[in-house]
C-alpha positions, 0 to 999 in steps of 0.5 A: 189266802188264809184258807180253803175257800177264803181270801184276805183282803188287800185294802189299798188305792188303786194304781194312780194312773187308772185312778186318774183315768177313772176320774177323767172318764167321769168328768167327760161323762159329766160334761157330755151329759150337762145340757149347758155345758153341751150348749157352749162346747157343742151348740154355739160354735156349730151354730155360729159357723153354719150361720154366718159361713152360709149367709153374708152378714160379715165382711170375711175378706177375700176367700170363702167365709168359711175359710176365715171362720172355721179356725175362729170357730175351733179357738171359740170351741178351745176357750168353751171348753177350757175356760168357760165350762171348767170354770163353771163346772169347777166352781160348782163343785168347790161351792158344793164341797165336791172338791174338799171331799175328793181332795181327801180321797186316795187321788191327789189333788194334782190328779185331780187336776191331771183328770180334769186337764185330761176331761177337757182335752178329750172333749176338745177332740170331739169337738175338733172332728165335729167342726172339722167335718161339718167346715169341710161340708161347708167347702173349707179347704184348710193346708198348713203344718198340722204340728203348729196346729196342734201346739197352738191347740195345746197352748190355748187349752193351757192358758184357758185352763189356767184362766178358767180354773183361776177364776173357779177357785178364787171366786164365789160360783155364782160370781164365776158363772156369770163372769165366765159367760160375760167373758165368753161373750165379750171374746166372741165379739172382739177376739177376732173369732167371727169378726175380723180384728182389722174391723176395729180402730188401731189402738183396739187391734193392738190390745185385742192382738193380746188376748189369748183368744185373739192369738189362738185363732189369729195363729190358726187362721195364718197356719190353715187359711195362709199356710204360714209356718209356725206362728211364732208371735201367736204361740209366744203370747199364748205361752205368756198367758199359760204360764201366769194363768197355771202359776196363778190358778197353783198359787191362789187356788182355794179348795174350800 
């Protein structure tokens, strides 16, 4: 205090945790408040449950439908998230500038990152408890160990990030946009979400059984339909596609 009455100022960042928090609370604002983005995280996978666990389109073997489709579901909702929104969101906003100008700001560029890892996995715990309760209306009866649940969970979220923020900083936005829904489609169709992999020719499965999607809810449908154990082969691949997909996305990442 330089006198009675007056203060000097102490100009200066503010601490990096409650700047990264800061960010990733307006990141989630943003998302929850941007009706596309509300369509893919939120809309569709609730849709897609609800319709094909009421009505018999789809042959889900043995077992309720919604047993087979609720674990499909949460993997959609994990690549929704993770991949196609990021991807788009962030694409955008490295067309825009957004991006240069906040990696001048105090947060540093992996803050920005952290705060958006941190968007991403808040929104997929909205999302969780959202298909979660309306799968139980629906008369799901999952068991299993919830910790191979959740690391299957966070592997996924890892690999789709990685892919979705590869894809944000190397292509152009317009590009990312309708590659990023084109993927999203294509994974809906033949990841084994809503349709069972064993419904494709052998040659198929076996490629198909690689794509992150495809482990994700292969692993989530042993644990919670099966009551497998942990599921190994499932977390390796997501794990390999983690790895490249992050390493990629760090190495070729352009801000501009």
């Amino acid at each position: 205090m330089s006198a009675a009455g007056t203060y000097t100022p102490k100009p200066g960042a503010a601490p990096l945790p409650r700047m990264i928090a800061a960010q990733a609370a307006l990141e989630t604002r943003m998302l929850l408040r941007n009706g596309e983005q509300l369509l893919l995280t939120v809309v569709i996978p609730t849709l897609l449950l609800v319709l094909f666990s009421v009505v018999d389109i789809i042959d889900t073997g043995e077992g309720k439908a919604v047993d087979f489709l609720a674990p499909g579901v949460l993997a959609l909702a994990v690549m929704s998230t993770a991949f196609t929104g990021q991807a788009i969101a962030t694409g955008f906003e490295r067309r825009y500038g957004v991006l240069k100008r906040l990696g001048a700001s105090p947060l540093p560029r992996w803050g920005l990152m952290a705060a958006k890892t941190l968007s991403v996995l808040v929104t997929e715990v909205l999302q969780v408890a959202l298909l979660t309760a309306i799968a139980l209306a629906l008369g799901w009866s999952p068991h299993g160990n919830p910790f191979a649940v959740l690391l299957l969970l966070l592997l996924g979220t890892a690999a789709f990030s990685g892919l979705g923020l590869l894809m944000a900083g190397t292509l152009k936005a317009e590009v990312t946009l309708a590659a990023a829904n084109l993927v999203f489609l294509l994974l809906l169709m033949g990841g084994g979400v809503i349709v069972p992999l064993d419904k494709f020719p052998g040659a198929v499965q076996a490629v198909l059984g690689l794509l992150p999607v495809s482990a994700l809810s292969d692993g989530l449908r042993d644990v919670l339909r099966h009551g497998a154990g942990m599921p190994w082969a499932d977390l390796g691949i997501l794990a390999v596609w983690a790895v490249l997909g992050l390493g990629a996305a760090a190495k070729f990442f352009r801000w501009e």
